[in-house]
C-alpha positions as CSV (number, residue, x, y, z in Angstrom):
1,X,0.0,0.0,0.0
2,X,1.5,3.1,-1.0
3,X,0.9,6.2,1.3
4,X,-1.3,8.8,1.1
5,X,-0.6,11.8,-1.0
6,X,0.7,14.9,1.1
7,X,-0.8,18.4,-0.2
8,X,0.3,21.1,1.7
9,X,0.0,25.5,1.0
10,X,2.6,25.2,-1.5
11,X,0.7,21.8,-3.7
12,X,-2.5,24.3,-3.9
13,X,-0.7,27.4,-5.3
14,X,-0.9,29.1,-8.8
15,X,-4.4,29.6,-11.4
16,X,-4.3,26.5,-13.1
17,X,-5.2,24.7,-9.7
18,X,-7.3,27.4,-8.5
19,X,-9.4,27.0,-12.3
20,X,-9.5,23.2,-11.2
21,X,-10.9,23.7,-7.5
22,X,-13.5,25.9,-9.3
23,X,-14.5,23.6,-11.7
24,X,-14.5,20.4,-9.6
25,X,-16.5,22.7,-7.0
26,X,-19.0,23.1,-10.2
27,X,-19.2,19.4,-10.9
28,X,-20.3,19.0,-7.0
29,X,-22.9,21.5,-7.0
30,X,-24.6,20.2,-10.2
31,X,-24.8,16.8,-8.2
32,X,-25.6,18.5,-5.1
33,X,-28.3,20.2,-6.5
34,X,-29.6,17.1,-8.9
35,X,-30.3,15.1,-5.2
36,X,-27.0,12.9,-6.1
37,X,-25.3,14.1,-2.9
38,X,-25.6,15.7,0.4
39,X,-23.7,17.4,2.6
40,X,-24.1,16.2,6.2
41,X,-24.0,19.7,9.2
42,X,-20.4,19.9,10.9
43,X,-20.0,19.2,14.2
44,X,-18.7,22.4,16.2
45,X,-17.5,22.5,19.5
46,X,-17.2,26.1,21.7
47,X,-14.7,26.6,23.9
48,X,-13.4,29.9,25.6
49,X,-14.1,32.6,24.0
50,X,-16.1,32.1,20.7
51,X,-13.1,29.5,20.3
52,X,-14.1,26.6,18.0
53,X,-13.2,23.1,17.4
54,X,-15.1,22.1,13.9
55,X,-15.3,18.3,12.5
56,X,-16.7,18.4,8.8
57,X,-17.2,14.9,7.1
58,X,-19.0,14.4,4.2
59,X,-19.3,11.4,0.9
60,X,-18.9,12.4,-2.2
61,X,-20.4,9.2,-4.3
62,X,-19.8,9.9,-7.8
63,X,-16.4,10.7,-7.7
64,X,-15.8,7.7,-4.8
65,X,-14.4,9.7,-2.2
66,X,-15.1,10.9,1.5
67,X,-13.1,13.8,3.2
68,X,-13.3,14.3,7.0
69,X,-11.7,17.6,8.3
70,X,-10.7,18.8,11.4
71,X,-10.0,22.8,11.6
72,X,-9.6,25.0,14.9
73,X,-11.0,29.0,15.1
74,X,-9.5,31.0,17.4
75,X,-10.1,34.5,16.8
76,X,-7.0,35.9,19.5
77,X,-4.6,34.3,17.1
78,X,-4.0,36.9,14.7
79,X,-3.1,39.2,17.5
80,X,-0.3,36.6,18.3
81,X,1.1,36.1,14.7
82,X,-0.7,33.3,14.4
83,X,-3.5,32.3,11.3
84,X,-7.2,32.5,12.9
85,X,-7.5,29.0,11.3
86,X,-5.8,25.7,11.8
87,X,-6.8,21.8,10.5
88,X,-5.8,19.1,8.8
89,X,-8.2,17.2,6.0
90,X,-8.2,13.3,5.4
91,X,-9.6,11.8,1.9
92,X,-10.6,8.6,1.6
93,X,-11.3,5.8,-1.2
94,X,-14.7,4.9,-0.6
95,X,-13.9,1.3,-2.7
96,X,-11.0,0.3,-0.7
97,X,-11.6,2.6,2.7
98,X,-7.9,4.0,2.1
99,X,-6.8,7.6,3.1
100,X,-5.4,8.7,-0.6
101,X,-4.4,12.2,0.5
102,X,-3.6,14.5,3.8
103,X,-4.3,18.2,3.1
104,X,-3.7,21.3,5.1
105,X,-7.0,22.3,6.4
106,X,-6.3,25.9,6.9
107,X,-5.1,26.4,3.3
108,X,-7.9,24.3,1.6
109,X,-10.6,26.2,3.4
110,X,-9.1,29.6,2.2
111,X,-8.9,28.2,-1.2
112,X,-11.9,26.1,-1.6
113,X,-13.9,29.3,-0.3
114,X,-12.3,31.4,-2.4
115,X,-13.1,29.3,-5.2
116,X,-16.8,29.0,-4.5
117,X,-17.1,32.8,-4.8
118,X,-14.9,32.4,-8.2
119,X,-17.9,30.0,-9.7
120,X,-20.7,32.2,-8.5
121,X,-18.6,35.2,-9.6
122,X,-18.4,33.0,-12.9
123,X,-22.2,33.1,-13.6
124,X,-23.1,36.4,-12.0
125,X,-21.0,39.1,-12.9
126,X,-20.7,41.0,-16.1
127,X,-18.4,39.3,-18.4
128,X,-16.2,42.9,-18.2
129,X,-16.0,43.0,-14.8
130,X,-12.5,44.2,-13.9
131,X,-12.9,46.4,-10.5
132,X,-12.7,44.6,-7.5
133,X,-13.0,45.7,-3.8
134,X,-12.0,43.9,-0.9
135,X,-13.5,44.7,2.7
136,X,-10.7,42.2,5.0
137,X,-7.1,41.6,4.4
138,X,-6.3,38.0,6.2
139,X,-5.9,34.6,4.2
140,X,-9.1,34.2,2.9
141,X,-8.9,37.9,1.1
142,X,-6.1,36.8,-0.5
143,X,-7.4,33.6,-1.9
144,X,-10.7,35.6,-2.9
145,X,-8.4,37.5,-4.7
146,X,-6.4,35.0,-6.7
147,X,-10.0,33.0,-7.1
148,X,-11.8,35.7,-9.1
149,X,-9.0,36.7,-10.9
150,X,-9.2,33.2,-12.0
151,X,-12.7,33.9,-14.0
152,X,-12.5,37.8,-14.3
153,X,-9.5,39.8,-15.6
154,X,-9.4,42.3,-12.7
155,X,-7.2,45.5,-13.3
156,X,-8.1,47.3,-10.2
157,X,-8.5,46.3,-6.6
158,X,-9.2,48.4,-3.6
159,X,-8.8,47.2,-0.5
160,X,-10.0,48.4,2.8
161,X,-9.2,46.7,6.6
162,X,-9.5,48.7,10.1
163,X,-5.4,47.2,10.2
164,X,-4.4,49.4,7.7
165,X,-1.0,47.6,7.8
166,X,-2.8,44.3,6.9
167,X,-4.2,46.1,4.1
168,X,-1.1,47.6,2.8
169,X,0.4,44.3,2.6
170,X,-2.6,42.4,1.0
171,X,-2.2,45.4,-2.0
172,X,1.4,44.7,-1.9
173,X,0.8,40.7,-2.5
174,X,-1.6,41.5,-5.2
175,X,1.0,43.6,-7.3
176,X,3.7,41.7,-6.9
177,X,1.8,38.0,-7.6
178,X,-0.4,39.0,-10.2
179,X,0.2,37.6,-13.9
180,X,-0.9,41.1,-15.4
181,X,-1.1,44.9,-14.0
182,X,-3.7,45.6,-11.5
183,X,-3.9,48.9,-9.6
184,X,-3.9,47.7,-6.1
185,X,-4.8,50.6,-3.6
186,X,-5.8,50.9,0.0
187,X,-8.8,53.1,0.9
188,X,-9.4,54.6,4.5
189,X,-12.8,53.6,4.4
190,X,-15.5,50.4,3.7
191,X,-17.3,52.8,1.4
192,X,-14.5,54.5,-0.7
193,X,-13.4,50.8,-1.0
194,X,-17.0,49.4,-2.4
195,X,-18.1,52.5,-4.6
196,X,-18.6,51.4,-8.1
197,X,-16.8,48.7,-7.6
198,X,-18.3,45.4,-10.0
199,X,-17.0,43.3,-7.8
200,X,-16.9,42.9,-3.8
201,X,-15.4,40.3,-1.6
202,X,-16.0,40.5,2.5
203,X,-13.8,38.7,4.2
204,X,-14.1,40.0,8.1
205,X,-13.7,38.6,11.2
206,X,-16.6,40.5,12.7
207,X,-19.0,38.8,15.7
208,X,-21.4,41.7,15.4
209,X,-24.8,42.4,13.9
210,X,-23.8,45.9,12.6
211,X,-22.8,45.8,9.2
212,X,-19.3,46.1,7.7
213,X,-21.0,47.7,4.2
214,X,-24.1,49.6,3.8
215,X,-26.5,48.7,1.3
216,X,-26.5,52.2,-0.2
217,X,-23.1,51.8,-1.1
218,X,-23.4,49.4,-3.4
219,X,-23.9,50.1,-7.1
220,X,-26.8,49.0,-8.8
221,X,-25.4,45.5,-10.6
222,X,-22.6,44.8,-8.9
223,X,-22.0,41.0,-7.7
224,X,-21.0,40.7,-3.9
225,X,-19.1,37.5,-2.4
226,X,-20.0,37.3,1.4
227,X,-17.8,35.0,3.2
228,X,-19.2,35.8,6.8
229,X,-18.0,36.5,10.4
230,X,-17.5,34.2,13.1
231,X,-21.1,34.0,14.5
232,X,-24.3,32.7,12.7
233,X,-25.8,36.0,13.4
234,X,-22.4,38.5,12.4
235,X,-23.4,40.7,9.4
236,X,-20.9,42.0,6.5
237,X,-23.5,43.5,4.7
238,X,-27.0,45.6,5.4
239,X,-29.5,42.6,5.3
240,X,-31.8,45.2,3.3
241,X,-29.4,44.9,0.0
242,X,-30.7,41.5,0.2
243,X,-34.7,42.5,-0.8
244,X,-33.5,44.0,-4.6
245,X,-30.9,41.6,-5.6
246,X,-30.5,38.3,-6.3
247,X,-29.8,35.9,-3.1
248,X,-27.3,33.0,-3.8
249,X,-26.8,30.1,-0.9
250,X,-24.5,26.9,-1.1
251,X,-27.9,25.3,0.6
252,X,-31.4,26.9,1.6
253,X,-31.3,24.9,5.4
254,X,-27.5,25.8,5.7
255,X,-28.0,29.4,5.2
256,X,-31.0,29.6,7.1
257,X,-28.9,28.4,9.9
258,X,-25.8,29.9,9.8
259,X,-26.0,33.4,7.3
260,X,-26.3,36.4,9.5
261,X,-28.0,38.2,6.4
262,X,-29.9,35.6,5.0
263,X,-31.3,35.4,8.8
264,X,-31.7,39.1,9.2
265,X,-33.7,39.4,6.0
266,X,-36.0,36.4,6.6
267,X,-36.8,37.4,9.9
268,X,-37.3,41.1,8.8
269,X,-39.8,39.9,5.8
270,X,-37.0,41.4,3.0
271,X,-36.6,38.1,1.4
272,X,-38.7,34.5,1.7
273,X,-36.7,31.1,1.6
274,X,-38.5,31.2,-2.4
275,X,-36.2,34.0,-2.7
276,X,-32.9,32.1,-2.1
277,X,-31.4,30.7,-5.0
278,X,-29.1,27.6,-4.4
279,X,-25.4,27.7,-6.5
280,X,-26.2,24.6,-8.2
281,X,-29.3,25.7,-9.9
282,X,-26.8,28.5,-11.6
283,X,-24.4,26.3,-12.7
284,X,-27.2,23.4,-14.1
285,X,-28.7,26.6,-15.9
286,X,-31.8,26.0,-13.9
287,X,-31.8,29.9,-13.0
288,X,-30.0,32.4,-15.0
289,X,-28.5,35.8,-13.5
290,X,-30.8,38.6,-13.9
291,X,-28.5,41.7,-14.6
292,X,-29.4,43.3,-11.2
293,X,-27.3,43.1,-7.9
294,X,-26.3,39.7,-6.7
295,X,-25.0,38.5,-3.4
296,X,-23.6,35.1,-2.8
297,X,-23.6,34.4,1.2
298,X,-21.8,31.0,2.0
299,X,-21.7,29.5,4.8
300,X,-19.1,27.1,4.3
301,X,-20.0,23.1,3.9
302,X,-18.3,19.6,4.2
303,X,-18.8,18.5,1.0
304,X,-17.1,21.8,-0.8
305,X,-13.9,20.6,1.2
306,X,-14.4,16.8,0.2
307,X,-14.6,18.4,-3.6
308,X,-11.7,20.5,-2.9
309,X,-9.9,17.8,-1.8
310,X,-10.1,15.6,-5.1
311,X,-9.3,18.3,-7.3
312,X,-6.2,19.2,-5.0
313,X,-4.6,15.3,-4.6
314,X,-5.4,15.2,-8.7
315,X,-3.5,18.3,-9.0
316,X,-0.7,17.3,-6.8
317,X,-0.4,13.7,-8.3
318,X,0.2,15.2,-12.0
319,X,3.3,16.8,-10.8
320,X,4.7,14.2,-8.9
């Protein structure tokens, strides 16, 4: 028996495995959507101060594979020098019950979330979309970043974070990594940051109900990738942006329970559960986007990492 494959930050660098993340992650929600999988709810444990210890398995039949992932929260870390996530993610042969691959579980979460917004961004911005604003400027900006300039040819990014030394930094990465110009620039403020932009990415830490970006900030069109803070009920964005646009969820139940917004706006009556349109139905061409404001809110699900996962240990086993 020969080990399993080893897939660490470095294995899941660079746009060609970034494309293939996204388009596995496509192939997943088409069967998620069809009925052909599920995704089971993770396990989380609290301890301390909103400090969490996650377990995330899910089965993955038609491509033969389970994942099961272990990753740790702690939001003092940053503060330390240390990333707010940790894990570790195990894939398994279904046939044979073999682990096939070890993957970092911090890096695969940044990436397989970045990638999620990449497909959505795929099928609901305009095809010219090349400004980009970024509210957040830890790991998971970065790879939102590198995951819609995957599907978009950005040329500008603005980039606002109340560390305006992380933010420095994250415009500094995108300059210097980027396969083509892009005006990278740091605003003092969420709202210089998201005005006009086509394209916006939240990527926060926040454990509060007061939003990060007003809905009247936003310009009429634009596509907006919410990632989420640490709490089912933290809020990036006004929950009342959510009544005129067009409401994308990973899964209706999931978001119900765990999107701040998606909560908010139910409970206030600015959306119905009719109003939330689930990513696989975009990618099967069951819905189309309108042309008006959309808003992806994830939540984050087992199966995306078992998906993830596949497309990474493919990846990595071409090269070696």
């Amino acid at each position: 028996m020969t080990g399993p494959v080893l897939v660490d930050a470095a294995d899941m660098a660079g746009t060609h495995r970034m494309t293939r993340v996204i388009d596995v992650l496509g192939e997943m929600f088409a069967d998620l959507a069809a009925g052909r999988t599920r995704s089971p709810a993770r396990t989380v444990l609290e301890h301390g101060r909103q400090r969490l210890l996650l377990v995330s398995p899910a089965i993955w039949e038609q491509r033969g594979v389970g994942s099961v992932k272990i990753t740790t929260l702690t939001p003092d870390n940053p503060g330390r020098g240390l990333p707010l996530i940790h894990g570790i993610v195990a894939l398994t042969d279904l046939a044979t019950g073999q682990i096939t691959a070890l993957l970092d579980g911090a890096e695969l979460t940044a990436v397989r979330t970045g990638a999620v917004a990449a497909l959505a961004t795929r099928w609901c911005a305009a095809d010219d979309a090349e400004d980009l604003a970024v509210i957040g400027a830890g790991v998971q900006a970065r790879s939102l970043v590198r995951a819609v300039a995957a599907v978009r040819r950005i040329r500008a990014v603005r980039v606002f974070s109340r560390t305006r030394a992380r933010a420095e930094e994250l415009a500094e990465w995108v300059r210097d990594t980027s396969s083509h110009p892009i005006h990278a620039t740091v605003c003092d403020t969420a709202k210089a940051a998201v005005a006009d932009a086509a394209i916006i990415c939240t990527a926060t830490s926040t454990s509060t109900s007061t939003p990060v970006v007003e809905a009247d900030w936003v310009a009429p069109g634009a596509h907006l990738n919410v990632i989420g803070g640490t709490h089912p009920d933290a809020i990036e964005i006004e929950p009342a942006l959510l009544g005129g646009a067009m409401v994308i969820v990973e899964d209706r139940t999931a978001a119900q329970e765990g999107a701040g917004e998606v909560r908010a706006a139910l409970a206030a009556g600015t959306v119905g559960v009719d109003d939330l349109y689930e990513l696989g139905a975009l990618v099967t061409g069951e819905v189309r986007a309108s042309g008006r404001t959309s808003v992806l809110r994830t939540v984050g699900m087992a199966i995306e990492d078992t998906a993830a996962a596949v497309a990474l240990r493919d990846a990595a086993a071409d090269v070696r």
